[in-house]
Backbone as CSV, one residue per row, in Angstrom:
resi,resn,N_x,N_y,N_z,CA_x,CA_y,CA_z,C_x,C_y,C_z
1,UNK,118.605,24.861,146.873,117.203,24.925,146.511,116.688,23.516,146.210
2,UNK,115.571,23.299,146.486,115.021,21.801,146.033,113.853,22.109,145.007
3,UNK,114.693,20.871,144.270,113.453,20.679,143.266,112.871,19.695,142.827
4,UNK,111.411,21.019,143.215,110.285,19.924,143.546,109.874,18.952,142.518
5,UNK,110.372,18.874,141.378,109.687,17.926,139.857,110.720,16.603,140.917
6,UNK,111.635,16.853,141.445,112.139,15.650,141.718,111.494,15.131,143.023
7,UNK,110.717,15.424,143.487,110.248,15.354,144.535,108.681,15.072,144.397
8,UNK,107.882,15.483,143.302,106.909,14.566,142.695,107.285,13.400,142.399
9,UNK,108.712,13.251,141.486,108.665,12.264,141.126,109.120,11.067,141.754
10,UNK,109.592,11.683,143.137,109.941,10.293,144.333,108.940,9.801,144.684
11,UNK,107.780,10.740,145.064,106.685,10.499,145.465,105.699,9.523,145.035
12,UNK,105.655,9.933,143.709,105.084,9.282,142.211,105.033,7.711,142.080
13,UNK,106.628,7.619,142.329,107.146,6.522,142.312,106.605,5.347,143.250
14,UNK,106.712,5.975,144.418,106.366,5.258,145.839,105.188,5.012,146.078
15,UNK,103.842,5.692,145.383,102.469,4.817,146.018,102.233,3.746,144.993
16,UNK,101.247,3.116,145.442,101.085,2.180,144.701,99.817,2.010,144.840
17,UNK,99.525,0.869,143.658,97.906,0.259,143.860,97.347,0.396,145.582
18,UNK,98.348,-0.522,146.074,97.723,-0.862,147.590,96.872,0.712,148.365
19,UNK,97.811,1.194,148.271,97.895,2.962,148.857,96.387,3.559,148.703
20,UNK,95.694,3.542,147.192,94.813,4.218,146.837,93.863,3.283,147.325
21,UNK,93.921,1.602,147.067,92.783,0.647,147.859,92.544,0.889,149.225
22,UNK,93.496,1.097,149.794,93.566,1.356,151.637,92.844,2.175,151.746
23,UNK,93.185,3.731,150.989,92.585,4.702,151.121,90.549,4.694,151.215
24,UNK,90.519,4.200,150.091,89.047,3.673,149.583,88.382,2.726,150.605
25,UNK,89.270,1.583,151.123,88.339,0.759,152.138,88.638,1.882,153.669
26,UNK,89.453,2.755,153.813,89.425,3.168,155.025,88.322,4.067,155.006
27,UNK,87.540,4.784,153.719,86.767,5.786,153.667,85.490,4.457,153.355
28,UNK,85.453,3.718,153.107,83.971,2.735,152.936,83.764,2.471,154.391
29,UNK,84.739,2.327,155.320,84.783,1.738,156.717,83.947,2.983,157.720
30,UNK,84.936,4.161,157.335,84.073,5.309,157.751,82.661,5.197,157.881
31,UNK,82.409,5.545,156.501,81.229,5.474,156.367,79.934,4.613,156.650
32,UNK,80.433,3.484,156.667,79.960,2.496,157.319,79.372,2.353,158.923
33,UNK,80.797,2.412,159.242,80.758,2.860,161.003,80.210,4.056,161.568
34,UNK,79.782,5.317,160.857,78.902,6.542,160.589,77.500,6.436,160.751
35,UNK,77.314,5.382,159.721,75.855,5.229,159.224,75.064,4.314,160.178
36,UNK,76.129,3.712,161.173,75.710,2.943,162.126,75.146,3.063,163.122
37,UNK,76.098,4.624,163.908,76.307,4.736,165.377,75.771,6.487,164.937
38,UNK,75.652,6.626,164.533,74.847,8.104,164.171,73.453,8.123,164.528
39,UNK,72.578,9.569,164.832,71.592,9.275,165.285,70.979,10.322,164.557
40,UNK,71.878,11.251,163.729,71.215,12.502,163.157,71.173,11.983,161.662
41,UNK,69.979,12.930,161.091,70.453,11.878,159.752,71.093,12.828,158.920
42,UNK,71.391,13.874,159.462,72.286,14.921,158.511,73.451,13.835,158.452
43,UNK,74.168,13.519,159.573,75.112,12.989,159.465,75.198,11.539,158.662
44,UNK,74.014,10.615,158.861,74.031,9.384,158.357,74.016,9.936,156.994
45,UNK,73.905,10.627,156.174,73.733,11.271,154.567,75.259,11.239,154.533
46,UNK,75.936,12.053,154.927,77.072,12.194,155.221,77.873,10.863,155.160
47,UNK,77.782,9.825,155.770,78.298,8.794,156.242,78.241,7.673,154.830
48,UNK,76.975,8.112,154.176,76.864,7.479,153.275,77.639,8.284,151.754
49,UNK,77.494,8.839,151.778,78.907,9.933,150.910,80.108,9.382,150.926
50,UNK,80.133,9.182,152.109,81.928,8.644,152.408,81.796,7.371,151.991
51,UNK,81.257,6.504,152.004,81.030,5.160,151.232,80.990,5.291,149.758
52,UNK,80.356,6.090,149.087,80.074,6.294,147.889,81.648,6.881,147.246
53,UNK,82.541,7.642,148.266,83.590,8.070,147.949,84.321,7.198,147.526
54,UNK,84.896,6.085,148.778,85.465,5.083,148.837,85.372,4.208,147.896
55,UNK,83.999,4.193,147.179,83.960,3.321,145.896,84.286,3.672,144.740
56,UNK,83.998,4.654,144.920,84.871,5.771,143.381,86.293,5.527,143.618
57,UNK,86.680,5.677,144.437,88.554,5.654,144.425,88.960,4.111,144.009
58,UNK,87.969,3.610,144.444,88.768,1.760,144.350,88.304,1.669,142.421
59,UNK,87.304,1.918,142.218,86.365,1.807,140.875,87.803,3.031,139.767
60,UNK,88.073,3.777,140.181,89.266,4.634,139.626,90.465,4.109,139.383
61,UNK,91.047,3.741,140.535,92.158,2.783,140.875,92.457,1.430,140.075
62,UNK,91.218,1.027,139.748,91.606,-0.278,139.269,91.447,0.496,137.893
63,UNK,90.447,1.029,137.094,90.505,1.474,135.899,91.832,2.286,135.598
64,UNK,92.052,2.419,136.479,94.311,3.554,136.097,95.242,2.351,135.606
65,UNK,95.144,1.381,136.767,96.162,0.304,137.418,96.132,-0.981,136.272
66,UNK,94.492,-1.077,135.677,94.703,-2.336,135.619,94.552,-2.022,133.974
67,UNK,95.224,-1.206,133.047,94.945,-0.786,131.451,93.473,-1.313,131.044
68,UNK,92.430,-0.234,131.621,90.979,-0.393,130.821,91.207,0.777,130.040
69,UNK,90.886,0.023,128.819,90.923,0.911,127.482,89.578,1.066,126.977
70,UNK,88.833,0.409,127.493,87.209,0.817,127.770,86.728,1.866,128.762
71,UNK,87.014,2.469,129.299,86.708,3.377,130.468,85.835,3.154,131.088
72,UNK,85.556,1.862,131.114,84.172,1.062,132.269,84.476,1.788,133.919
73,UNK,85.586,2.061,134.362,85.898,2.231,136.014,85.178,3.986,135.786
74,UNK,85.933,4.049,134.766,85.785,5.993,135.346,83.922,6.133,134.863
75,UNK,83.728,5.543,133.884,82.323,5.617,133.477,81.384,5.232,134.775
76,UNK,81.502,4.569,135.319,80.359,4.234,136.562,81.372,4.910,137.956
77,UNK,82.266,5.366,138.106,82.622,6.825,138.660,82.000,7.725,138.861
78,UNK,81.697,8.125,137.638,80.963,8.931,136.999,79.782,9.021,137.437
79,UNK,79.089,7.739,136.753,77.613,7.548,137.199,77.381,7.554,138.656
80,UNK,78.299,6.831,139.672,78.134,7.436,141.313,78.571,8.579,141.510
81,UNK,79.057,9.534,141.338,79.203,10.909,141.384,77.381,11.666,141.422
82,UNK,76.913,10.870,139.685,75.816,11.478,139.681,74.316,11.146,141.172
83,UNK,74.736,9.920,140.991,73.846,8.783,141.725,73.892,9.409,143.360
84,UNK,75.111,9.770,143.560,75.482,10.700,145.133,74.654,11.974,145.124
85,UNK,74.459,12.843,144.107,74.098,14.120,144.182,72.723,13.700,144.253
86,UNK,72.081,12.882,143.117,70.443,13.542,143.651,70.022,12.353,144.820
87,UNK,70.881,11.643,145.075,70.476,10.819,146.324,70.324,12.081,147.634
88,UNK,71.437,12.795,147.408,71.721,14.000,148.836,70.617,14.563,148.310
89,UNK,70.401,15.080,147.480,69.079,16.193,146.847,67.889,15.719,147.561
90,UNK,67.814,14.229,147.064,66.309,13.313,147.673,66.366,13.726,149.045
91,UNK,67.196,13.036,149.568,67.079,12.696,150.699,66.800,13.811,151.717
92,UNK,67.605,14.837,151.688,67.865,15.882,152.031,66.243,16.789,152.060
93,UNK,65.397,16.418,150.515,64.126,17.099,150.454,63.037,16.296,151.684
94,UNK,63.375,15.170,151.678,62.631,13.808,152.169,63.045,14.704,153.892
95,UNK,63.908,14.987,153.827,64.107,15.285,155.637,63.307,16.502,156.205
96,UNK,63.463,17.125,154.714,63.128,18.211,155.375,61.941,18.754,155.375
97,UNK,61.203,17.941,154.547,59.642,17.807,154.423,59.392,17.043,156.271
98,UNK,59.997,15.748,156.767,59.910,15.042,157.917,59.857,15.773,159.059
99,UNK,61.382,16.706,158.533,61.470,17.928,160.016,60.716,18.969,159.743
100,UNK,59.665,19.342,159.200,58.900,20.295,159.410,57.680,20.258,160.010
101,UNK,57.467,17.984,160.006,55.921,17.690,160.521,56.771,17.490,162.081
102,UNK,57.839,16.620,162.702,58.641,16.598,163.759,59.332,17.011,164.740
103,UNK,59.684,18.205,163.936,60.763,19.126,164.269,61.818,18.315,165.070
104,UNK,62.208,17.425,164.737,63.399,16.901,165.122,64.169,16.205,163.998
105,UNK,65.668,16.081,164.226,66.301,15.362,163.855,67.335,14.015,164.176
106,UNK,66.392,13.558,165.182,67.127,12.189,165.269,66.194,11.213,164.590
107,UNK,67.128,10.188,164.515,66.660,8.855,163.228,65.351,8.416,164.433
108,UNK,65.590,8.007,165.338,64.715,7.256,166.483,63.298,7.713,166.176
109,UNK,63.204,8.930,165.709,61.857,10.054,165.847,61.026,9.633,164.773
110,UNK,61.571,8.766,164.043,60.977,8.498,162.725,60.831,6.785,162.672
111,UNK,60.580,6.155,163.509,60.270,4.903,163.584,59.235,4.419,162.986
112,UNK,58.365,5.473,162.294,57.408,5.068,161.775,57.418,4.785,160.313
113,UNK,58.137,5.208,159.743,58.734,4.740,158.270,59.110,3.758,157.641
């Protein structure tokens, strides 16, 4: 039988700072490269999420890694968590007020903004 506490704890052992940074710039990169080559803006919302993700993990990461006994990382975590939701809320109202005078959803359609 295997057991798994030992098998967290290999695991545990083995990531490191780098691991969770990679993670974070590979999801800022996403998003980035999303927000670029996208033409819908459901998706560019989207694209920008994944950026906002990516910064929470690095903003986390260093507050774990680097002993803040202030909770400055997780506190503005936090605050982009919040800052993500009514941005999607906005934005999301903002579209859909757009697609009801347009009826479309590509970015191009809206050049006038």
């Amino acid at each position: 039988m295997f057991n798994i506490h030992l098998i967290i704890q290999s695991l545990n052992s083995s990531i490191t700072i780098y691991h969770y940074l990679f993670i974070g710039l590979i999801l800022f990169v996403i998003g980035i490269i999303g927000s670029m080559i996208s033409k819908n803006v459901i998706k560019v919302l989207i694209a920008i999420e994944f950026m906002l993700t990516g910064i929470n993990i690095n903003f986390i990461t260093f507050a774990s890694y680097c002993g803040n006994d202030r909770f400055d990382g997780f506190t503005i975590a936090l605050f982009y968590v919040g800052l993500g939701a009514v941005e999607l809320a906005v934005a999301l109202y903002i579209f859909y007020l757009m697609f009801q005078k347009k009826e479309s959803d590509n970015i191009e359609t809206y050049s006038e903004l």
